[in-house]
Structures are given as C-alpha cells and as structure tokens.
C-alpha positions in Angstrom: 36.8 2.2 19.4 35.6 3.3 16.4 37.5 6.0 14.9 37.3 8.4 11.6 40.8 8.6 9.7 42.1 10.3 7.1 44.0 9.4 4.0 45.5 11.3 1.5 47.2 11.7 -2.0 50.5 13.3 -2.1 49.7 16.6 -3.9 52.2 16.2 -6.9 49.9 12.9 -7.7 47.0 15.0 -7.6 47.7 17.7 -9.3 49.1 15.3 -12.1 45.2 13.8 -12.0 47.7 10.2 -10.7 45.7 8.1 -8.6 47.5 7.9 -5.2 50.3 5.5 -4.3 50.2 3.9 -0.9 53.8 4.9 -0.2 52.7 8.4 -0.6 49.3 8.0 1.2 48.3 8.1 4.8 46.0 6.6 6.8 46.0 8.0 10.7 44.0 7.0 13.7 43.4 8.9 16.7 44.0 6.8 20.0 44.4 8.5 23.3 44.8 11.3 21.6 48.2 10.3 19.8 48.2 9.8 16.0 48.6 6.7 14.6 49.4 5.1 11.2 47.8 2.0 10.3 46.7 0.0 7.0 43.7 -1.7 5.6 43.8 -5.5 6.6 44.4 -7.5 3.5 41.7 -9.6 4.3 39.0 -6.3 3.9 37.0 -5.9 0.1 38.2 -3.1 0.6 42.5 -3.1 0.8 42.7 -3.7 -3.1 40.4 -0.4 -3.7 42.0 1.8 -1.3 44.2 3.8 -3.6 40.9 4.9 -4.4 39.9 6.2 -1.0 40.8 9.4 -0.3 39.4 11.7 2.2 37.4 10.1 5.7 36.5 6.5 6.5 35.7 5.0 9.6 36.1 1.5 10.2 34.9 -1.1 13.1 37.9 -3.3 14.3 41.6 -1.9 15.1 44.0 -5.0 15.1 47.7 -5.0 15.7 49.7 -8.1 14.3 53.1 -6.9 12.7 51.5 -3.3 12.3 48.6 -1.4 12.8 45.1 -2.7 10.6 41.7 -1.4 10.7 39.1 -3.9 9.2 35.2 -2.9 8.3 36.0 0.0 6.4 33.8 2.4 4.8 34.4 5.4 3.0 32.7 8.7 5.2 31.2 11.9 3.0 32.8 14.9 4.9 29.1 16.0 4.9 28.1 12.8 7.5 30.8 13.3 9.8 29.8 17.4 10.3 26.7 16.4 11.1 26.7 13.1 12.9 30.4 13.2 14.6 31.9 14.5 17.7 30.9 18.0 19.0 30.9 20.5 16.3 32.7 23.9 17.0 33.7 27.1 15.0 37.5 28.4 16.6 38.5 30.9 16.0 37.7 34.2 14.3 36.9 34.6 10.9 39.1 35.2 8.0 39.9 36.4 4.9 40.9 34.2 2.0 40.5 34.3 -2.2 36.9 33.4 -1.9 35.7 35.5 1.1 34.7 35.5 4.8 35.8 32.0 5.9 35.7 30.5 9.4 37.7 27.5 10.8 35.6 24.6 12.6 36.7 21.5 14.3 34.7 18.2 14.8 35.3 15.7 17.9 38.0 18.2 19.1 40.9 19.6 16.9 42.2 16.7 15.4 40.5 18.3 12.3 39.6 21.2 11.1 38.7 22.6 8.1 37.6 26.1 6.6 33.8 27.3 5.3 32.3 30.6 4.4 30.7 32.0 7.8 27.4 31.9 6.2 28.2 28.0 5.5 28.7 27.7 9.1 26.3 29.1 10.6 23.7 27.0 8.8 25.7 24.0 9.4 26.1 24.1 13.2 21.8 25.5 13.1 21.0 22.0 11.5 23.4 20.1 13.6 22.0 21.6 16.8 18.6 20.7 15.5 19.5 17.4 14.5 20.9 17.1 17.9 17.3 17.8 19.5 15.8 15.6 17.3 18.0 12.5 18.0 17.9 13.0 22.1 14.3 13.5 21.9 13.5 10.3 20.1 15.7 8.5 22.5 14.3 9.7 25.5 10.8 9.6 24.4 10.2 6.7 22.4 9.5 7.0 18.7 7.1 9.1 16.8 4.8 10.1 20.0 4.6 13.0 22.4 5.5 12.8 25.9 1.6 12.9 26.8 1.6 9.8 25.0 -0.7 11.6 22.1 0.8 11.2 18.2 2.5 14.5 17.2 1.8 15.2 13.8 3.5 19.1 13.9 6.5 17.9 15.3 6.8 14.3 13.1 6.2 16.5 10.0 9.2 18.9 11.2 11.4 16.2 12.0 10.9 14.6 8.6 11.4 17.6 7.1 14.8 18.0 8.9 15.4 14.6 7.8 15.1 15.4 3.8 17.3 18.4 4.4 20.1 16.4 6.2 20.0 13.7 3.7 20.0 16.3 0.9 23.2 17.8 2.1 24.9 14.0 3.2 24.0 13.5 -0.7 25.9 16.9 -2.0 29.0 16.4 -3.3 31.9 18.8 -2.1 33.9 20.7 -3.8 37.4 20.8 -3.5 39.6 24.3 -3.5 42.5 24.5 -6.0 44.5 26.9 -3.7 45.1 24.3 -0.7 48.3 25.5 -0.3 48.0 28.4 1.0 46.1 26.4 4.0 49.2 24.6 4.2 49.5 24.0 8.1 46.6 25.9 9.3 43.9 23.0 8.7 44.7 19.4 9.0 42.4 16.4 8.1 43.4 14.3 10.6 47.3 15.3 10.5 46.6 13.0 7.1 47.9 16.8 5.3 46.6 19.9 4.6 42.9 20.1 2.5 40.3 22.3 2.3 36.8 21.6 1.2 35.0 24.7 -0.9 31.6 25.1 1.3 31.7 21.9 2.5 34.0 20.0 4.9 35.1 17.2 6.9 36.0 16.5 10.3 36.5 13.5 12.7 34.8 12.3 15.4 35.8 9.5 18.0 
C-alpha cells in the first residue's frame, strides 16, 4: 500500500537551526491502522539525503528484512496531500490561538491533523470538493468532452482554471509557526510529533 509518513526533527535541533539526526528523527507508517517505524532502504538515492527530509513523503514499496524499509521515496508538499489525499475533514470546533480563529482538520482519517485559520479552511475544503468533481467527471466521462459527446469549451476553461489555482497553491511554500509548543499533543503529523503549519498544512492519506 502506499502510505504518507511523517518524519521529524527533534525540536532542540531545530530551534538550534541543526539539521536533524536520525537517532532523533522519525519516520512512521500507518498499517492497519497501527503505527509503525520504518527506515529508508539503503539502496534508495534517497537514504543518504534523508536528514534532509523533514515533513511528508510517500513512498511505493514497504519491505521487511531485519526492520522495516520503505523504497521509492519522495518528499510530499503538505499542500499535495490536502488536496489529493484521503477524505478531507474539519473536527472539531474552532479555536482560539495567538494568531486568530483556527480550526483543526484531518486528512485520510485522524492519523493527522493539523490547524488553519477558518477562513483558510473553508477555501481549502471548496477547492478540494471541486477538484473532487473534476477528477470523477473526467473518469467517468472520458476526457475533455461532454456527456452528449459535444466539446465543452465552458466547462474545459473552468477546469483549467481550477487546474492553475491548484497548482499555484501545490507551488506555495508553507510557513511554519514558531509557537508549536503550545500545540503540543493536540495535533500530530503522523504521531511523527507535534507541528503546525501557519495557513497551510499537511495531512496523510492511505
């Protein structure tokens, strides 16, 4: 199965502006809904840069020889996995915190949550739900044309304009809060921890 995990930095290392040590970094996978730990084969490009690769990737193949390895790795913009994981919920009501009305919402289930403004949200789940539309409409009727089998140049220019905005926000790079303690506990990024993205999160899906 193809799974999103999470790995992350002790916070000590990151507040110090240390890169982090594997020792101190995690990498879990959901599997039957239990977490697991696992490692990045030695054999992937990418094992030797993954001190550097904080925050989601999803890989292809899960092996077990003397541990856990996933192979095929990729690092995942929290952005991507909001819009193109598991189902994508709000829970909750929202709260108060430093920087306003916040609101928690889960991806794939609540193996991850993390917190954005309400008015954040709200325009996330619109463009997912939309992007939703879009994807089961092309699959069920065949691309770019109607169901009456006549070219729809209204609805192609709307779904291409849908497009550039969801590639526009994949692109955006988030921005991280400095007060993730005081999260501590109520969000978890795949039990990898406690983060929270400012505006922007990242979730998990399965």
């Amino acid at each position: 199965a193809r799974v999103v995990v999470s790995q992350q930095a002790s916070r000590k290392q990151q507040k110090a502006g240390k890169g982090p040590d594997p020792q101190h970094t995690k990498i879990l996978v959901q599997i039957a809904g239990q977490e697991e730990r696992a490692r990045i084969h030695p054999s992937s490009v990418a094992a030797k840069a993954s001190r550097a690769m904080l925050g989601f990737i999803v890989y292809h193949e899960l092996v077990k020889t003397t541990q856990l390895y996933i192979r095929d790795v990729t690092q995942l913009p929290p952005m991507a996995l909001l819009l193109f994981g598991g189902a994508l919920r709000e829970e909750g009501r929202p709260y108060q915190s430093k920087s306003g009305g916040e609101v928690t919402l889960s991806v794939g289930g609540s193996w991850v949550r993390f917190s954005v403004p309400v008015e954040v949200s709200k325009s996330l789940c619109g463009v997912r739900a939309q992007l939703d539309q879009l994807l089961r409409r092309r699959t069920e009727q065949g691309l770019n044309r109607h169901p009456s089998g006549i070219f729809s140049m209204s609805q192609e220019n709307k779904d291409i304009q849908l497009l550039r905005a969801v590639g526009s926000l994949v692109a955006c790079p988030t921005e991280e809060s400095e007060s993730d303690d005081e999260d501590e506990g109520r969000n978890r990024h795949g039990g990898g921890g406690s983060k929270r993205n400012k505006g922007y999160g990242g979730g998990s899906g399965g």
